[in-house]
C-alpha positions in Angstrom: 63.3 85.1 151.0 60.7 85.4 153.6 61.4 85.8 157.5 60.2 82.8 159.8 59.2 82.7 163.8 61.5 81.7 166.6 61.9 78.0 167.0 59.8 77.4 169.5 56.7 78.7 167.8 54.8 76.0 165.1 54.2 77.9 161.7 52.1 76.0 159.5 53.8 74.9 155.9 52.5 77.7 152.9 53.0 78.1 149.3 53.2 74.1 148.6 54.8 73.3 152.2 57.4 75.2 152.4 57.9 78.0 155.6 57.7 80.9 153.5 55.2 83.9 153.6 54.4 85.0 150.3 50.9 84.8 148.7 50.4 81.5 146.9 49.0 81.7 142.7 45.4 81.0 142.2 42.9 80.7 139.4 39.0 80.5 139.8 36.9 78.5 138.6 33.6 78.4 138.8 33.9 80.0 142.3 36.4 78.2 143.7 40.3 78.9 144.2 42.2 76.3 143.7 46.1 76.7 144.1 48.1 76.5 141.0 51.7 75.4 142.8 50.0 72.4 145.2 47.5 71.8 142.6 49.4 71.9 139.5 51.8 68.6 139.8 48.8 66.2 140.4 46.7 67.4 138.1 49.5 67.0 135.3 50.4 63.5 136.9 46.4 62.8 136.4 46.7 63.9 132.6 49.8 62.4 131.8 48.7 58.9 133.2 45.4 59.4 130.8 47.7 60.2 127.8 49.5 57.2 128.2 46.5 55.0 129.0 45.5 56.3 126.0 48.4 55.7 123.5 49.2 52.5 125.4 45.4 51.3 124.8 44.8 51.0 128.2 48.2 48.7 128.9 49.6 51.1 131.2 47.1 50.7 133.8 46.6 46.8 133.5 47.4 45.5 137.3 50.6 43.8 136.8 51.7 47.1 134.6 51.0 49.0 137.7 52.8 46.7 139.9 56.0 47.1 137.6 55.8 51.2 137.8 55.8 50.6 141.2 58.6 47.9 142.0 60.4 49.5 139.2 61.1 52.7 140.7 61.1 51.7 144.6 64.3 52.7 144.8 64.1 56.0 143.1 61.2 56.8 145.5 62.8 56.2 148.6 65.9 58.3 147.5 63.4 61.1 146.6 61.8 61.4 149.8 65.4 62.0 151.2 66.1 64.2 148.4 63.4 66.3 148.9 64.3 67.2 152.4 68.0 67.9 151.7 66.8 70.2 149.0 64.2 71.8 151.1 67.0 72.9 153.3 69.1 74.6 150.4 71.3 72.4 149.6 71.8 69.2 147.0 73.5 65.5 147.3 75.0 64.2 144.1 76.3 61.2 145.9 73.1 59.1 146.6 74.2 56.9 143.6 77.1 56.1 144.6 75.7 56.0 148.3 73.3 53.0 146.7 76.1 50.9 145.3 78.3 50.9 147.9 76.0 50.0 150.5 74.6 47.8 148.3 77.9 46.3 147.8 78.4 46.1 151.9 74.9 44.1 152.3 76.1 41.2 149.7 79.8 41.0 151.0 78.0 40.9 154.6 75.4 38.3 153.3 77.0 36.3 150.8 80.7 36.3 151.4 80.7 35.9 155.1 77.0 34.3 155.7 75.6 36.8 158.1 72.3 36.8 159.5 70.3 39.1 156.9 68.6 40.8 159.7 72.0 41.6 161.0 73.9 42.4 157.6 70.9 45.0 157.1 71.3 46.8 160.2 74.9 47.3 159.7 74.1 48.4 156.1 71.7 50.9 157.4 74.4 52.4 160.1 77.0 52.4 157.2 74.7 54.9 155.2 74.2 56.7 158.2 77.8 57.0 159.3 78.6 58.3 155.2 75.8 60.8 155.4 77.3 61.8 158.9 80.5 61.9 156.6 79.1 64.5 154.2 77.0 66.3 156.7 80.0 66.9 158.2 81.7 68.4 155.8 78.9 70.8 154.3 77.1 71.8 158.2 80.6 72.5 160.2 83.2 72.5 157.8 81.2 75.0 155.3 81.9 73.4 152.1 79.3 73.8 149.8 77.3 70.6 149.8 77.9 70.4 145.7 81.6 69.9 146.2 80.9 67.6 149.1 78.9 65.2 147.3 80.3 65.6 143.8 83.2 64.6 145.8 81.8 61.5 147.6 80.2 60.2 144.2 83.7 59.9 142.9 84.9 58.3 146.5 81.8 56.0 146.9 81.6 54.5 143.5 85.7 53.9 143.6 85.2 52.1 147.3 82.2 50.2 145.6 84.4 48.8 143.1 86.7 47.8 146.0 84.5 46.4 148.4 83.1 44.1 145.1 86.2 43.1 143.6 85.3 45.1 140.5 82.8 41.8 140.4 79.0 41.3 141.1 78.2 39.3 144.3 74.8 37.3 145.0 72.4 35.6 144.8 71.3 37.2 148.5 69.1 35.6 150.9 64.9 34.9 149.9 64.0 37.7 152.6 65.9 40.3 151.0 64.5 39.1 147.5 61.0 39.2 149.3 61.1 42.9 150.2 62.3 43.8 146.8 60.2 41.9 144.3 57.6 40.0 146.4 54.2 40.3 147.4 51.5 39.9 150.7 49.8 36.8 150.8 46.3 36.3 150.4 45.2 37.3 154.3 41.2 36.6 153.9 40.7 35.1 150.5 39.4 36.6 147.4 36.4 38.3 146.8 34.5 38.8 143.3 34.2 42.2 141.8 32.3 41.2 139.2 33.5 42.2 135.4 37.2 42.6 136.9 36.8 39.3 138.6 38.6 38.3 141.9 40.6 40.8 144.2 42.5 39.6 147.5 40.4 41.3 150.3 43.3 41.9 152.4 44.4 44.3 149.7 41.3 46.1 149.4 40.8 46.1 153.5 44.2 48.0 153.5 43.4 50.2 151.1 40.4 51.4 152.6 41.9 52.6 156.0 44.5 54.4 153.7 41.9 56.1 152.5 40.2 56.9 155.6 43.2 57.9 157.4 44.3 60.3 154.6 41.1 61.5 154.6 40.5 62.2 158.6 44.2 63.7 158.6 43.2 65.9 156.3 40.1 66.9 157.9 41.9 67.5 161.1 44.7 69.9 159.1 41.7 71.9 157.9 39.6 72.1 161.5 43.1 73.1 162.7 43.9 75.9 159.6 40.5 77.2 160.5 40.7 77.2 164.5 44.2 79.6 164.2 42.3 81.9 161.8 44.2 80.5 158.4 43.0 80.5 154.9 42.0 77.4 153.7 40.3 76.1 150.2 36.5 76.3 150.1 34.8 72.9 151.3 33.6 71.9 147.9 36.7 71.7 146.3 38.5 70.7 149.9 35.6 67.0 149.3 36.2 67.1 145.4 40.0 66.5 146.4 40.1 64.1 149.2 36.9 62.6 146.6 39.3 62.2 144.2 42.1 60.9 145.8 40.7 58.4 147.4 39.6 56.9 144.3 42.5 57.3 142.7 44.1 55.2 145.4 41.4 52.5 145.8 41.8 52.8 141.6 45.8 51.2 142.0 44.8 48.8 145.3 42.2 47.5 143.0 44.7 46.6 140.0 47.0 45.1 142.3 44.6 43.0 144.3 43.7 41.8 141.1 47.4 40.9 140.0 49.3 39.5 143.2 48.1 41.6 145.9 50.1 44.7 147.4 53.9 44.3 147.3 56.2 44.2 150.3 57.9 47.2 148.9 54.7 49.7 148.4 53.9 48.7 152.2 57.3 49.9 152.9 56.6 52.8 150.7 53.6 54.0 152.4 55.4 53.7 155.6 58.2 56.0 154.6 55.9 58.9 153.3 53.1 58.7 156.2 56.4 59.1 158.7 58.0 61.3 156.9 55.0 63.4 156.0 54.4 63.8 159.5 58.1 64.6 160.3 57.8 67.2 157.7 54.6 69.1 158.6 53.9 68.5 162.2 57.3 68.1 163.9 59.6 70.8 165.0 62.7 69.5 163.1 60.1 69.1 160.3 59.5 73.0 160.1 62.9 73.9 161.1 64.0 72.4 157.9 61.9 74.2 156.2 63.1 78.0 158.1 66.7 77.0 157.2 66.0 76.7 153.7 63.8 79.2 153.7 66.0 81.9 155.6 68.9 81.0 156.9 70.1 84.1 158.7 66.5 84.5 160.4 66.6 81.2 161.3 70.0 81.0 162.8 68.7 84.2 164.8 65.7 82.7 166.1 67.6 80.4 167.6 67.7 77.2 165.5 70.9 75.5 164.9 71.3 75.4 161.3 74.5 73.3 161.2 72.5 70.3 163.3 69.7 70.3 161.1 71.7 70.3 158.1 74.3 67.4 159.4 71.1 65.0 160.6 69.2 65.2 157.0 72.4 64.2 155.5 72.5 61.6 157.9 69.1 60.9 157.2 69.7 61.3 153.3 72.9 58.2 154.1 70.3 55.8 155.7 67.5 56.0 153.0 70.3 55.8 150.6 71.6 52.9 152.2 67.7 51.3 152.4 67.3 51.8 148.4 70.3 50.4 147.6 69.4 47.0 149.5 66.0 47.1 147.2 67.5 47.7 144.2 70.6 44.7 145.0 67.7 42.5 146.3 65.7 43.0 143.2 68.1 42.3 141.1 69.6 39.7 143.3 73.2 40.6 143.0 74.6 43.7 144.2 77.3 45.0 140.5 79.6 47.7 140.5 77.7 49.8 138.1 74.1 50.0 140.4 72.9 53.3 141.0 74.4 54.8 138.2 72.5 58.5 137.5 70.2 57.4 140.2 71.0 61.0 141.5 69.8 62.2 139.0 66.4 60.9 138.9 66.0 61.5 142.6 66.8 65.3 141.9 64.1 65.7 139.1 61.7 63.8 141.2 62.3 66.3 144.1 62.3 69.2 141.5 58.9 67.9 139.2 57.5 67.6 142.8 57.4 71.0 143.4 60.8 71.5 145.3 61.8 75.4 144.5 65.3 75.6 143.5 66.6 78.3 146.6 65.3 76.3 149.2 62.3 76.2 151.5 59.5 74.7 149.4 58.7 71.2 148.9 56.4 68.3 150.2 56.9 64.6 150.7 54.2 63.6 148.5 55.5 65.7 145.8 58.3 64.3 145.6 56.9 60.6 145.5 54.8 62.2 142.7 57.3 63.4 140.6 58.9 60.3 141.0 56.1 58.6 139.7 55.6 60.9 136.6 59.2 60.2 135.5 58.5 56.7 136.4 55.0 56.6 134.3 57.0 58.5 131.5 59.2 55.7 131.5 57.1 52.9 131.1 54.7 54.7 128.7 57.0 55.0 126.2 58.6 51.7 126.3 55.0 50.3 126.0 54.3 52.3 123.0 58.0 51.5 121.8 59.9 54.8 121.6 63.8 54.3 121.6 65.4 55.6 124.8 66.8 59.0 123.8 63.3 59.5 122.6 62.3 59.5 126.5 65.2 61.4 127.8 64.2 63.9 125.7 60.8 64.2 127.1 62.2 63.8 130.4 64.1 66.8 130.3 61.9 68.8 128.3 59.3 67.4 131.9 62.2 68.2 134.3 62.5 71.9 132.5 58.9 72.7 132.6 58.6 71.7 135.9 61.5 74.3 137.3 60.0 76.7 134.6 56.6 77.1 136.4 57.9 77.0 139.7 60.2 80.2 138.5 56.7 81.8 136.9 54.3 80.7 139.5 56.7 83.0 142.2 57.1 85.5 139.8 53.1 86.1 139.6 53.3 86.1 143.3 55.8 88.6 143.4 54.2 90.9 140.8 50.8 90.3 142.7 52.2 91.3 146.0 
C-alpha cells in the first residue's frame, strides 16, 4: 500500500489512475516507454476487435453491428462506471443486479400501472436507487459490515422485493420516450453527406464526433502541459501524438459506422455524458482523489483528514442511482420491465471493472477502463455469436479473459515491486 497527502493537497492519479506511489512497468521500444498497465487493456481491446473482424469476415464492424455492441451492453456500461469507483475504494457490490430489476420494476408499476408522467416516474426511480445505495452504504461505511455481506445480502432482498413490486409478472409496454432512450436514435440534424465508397453519413453525427475528438484531444494536452509544469514524468511526445493519433481515429472509425446505419443512438450520447463527467470527477475533483486515497490507504487517509465513512456511503449512493438509470435502459429496451432482468449483471459489471484495469486491493482504476473492459466482454460476445460458438463456448473464453486480466495486474505489480 502506498501513503497519500493530506486532503487538501491535489495528487495527480499514477500507476493506471489510481493514488498510489509505486513505479509504473514499462517496455521500450524503439526509444520510447510506453506503460504496460495503461497501455496494455487498449492495445488488447485493439487486437481482439481485429481477430474478430477477422473470423467474422469483417461482420463485426458493419455499422448496424456496431450499433448493436453498443445498445447491447448500455446497461452493463453504465453499471461499470459505478463499479469501478466502488472497487477503487476497496470494496465490491454484488447487488447491482438486483438493484436493476427492482428499479426497473418501480419505473413500469409508476408508468404503466398508475400512468405517471414518465419524466416524473424516472425521477422517483432514480431517488429510489439512491435511497437503496444510501441503504447499503449505510451498512458497510458506519455500521462496518463488510460490503460483501452487505450486498450479497441486498441481492437476495432486492430480487425478492422485485418479484413483489411485479406480481411475480412482467409489466409494460412503457411509454415511446423511455423506448427512445433505450433503443432509438438522433435524427438527421443537417442532412447527409457522401463519403464516397461508404456512401452517405448523417453530418450531424460526424459534426459530433469531431468535437469529441478535439475535446479529448485538448484535455489531454492540458493534462500533459500540467504533468510537465509540477515537474511529473510524462510519456515522450511522439508516442503522447501516436496515441491521441490513434484514438481519435478510432473514434471517428465507430461515428463513421453509425452515421452510416441510423446515426448516433440516444443511449451512446448518454454514454459519453456519463464518462466525460465521471472522468472528470475521478481525476480532477477532490472527492475524485479521495476515492482513490481510501482505497489506496485507508489508515493514511483517515489520518490526513479524509472521512472515509462519507466517501464510502456517497459511492454507494452513487453506485444506487446509476443502478437505478441501467435498469430503466435495459426495461425500456426490452419494453417490459420481468422479474428475472439483471440477472448476473453483477457479474459482468465486476469483470468490466477488473479487465479495465481495476487492482483487486483497491486504489487503481480509471473510468475509461472500465467502459473498455466492458466493451471487450461485450465484443467477445458478439464475435462469437457471429461466428456461431454455443454459449458455454464464450463463457469459457470470458473467464479465461476475466483471469488473465487479474493475472497481469498481479505480475505487472509484482515487476514493480521487484524493480523497486
Amino acid at each position: 500500500m502506498s501513503s497519500i497527502s493530506p486532503a487538501n493537497v491535489a495528487v495527480e492519479p499514477q500507476d493506471g489512475g489510481g493514488g498510489g506511489t509505486r513505479p509504473p512497468r514499462r517496455f521500450s521500444l524503439g526509444g520510447l516507454s510506453v506503460n504496460v498497465r495503461q497501455s496494455g487493456i487498449y492495445i488488447a481491446f485493439a487486437l481482439i476487435v481485429l481477430l474478430f473482424s477477422v473470423l467474422t469476415d469483417g461482420a463485426l464492424l458493419h455499422p448496424q453491428n456496431i450499433s448493436n455492441i453498443i445498445v447491447q451492453n448500455s446497461y452493463i456500461l453504465i453499471l461499470a462506471i459505478g463499479m469501478i469507483l466502488v472497487i477503487i475504494s476497496g470494496h465490491i457490490d454484488l447487488s447491482v443486479g438486483s438493484v436493476v430489476a427492482v428499479t426497473g420494476a418501480i419505473s413500469a408499476v409508476l408508468m404503466v400501472n398508475y400512468g405517471m408522467p414518465w419524466p416524473a416516474a424516472l425521477l422517483i426511480t432514480l431517488v429510489a436507487g439512491g435511497l437503496i445505495g444510501a441503504w447499503q452504504g449505510f451498512w458497510t461505511a458506519y455500521f462496518g459490515i463488510p460490503s460483501f455481506i452487505v450486498t450479497l445480502a441486498g441481492m437476495l432482498l432486492f430480487r425478492a422485493l422485485t418479484l413483489t413490486v411485479l406480481g411475480n409478472q412482467g409489466i409494460g409496454p412503457f411509454p415511446d420516450a423511455v423506448r427512445t432512450l433505450a433503443n432509438g436514435f438522433t435524427p438527421g440534424y443537417l442532412g447527409n453527406i457522401g463519403l464516397g465508397p461508404l456512401g452517405g453519413a448523417d453530418l450531424f453525427s460526424l459534426l459530433v464526433g469531431l468535437m469529441a475528438v478535439a475535446g479529448m484531444a485538448a484535455a489531454q494536452w492540458r493534462t500533459r502541459k500540467a504533468r510537465i509544469g509540477y515537474g511529473q514524468p510524462v510519456e515522450p511526445l511522439p508516442l503522447f501524438l501516436f496515441k491521441i493519433i490513434g484514438a481519435s481515429a478510432l473514434i471517428m472509425a465507430v461515428v463513421v459506422q453509425l452515421a452510416r446505419f441510423k446515426n448516433l443512438p440516444w443511449v451512446l450520447v448518454l454514454l459519453a455524458l456519463l464518462v466525460l463527467g465521471y472522468s472528470l470527477m475521478a481525476n480532477r475533483s477532490v472527492f475524485g482523489r479521495r476515492i482513490y486515497a481510501v482505497g489506496g490507504n485507508l489508515q493514511a487517509a483517515i489520518l490526513s483528514g479524509i472521512k472515509a465513512k462519507s466517501v464510502v456511503f456517497w459511492i454507494f449512493v452513487n453506485m444506487g442511482l446509476l443502478s437505478a438509470l441501467a435498469g430503466i435502459i435495459f426495461a425500456g429496451r426490452l419494453n417490459q420491465a420481468g422479474p428475472t432482468a439483471g440477472t448476473a449483471f453483477e457479474l459482468d459489471a465486476i469483470a468490466a471493472a477488473f479487465i479495465g484495469g481495476a487492482a483487486v486491493q483497491g486504489g487503481v482504476g480509471k473510468v475509461v477502463g472500465a467502459i473498455t473492459g466492458g466493451l471487450i466482454m461485450g465484443v467477445i460476445n458478439n464475435g462469437m455469436s457471429l461466428i456461431g460458438s454455443p454459449s458455454e463456448r464464450v463463457m469459457l473464453v470470458k473467464g479465461i479473459v476475466l483471469l488473465a486480466a487479474v493475472a497481469f495486474d498481479v505480475w505487472t505489480k509484482r515487476r514493480s515491486g521487484a524493480a523497486r
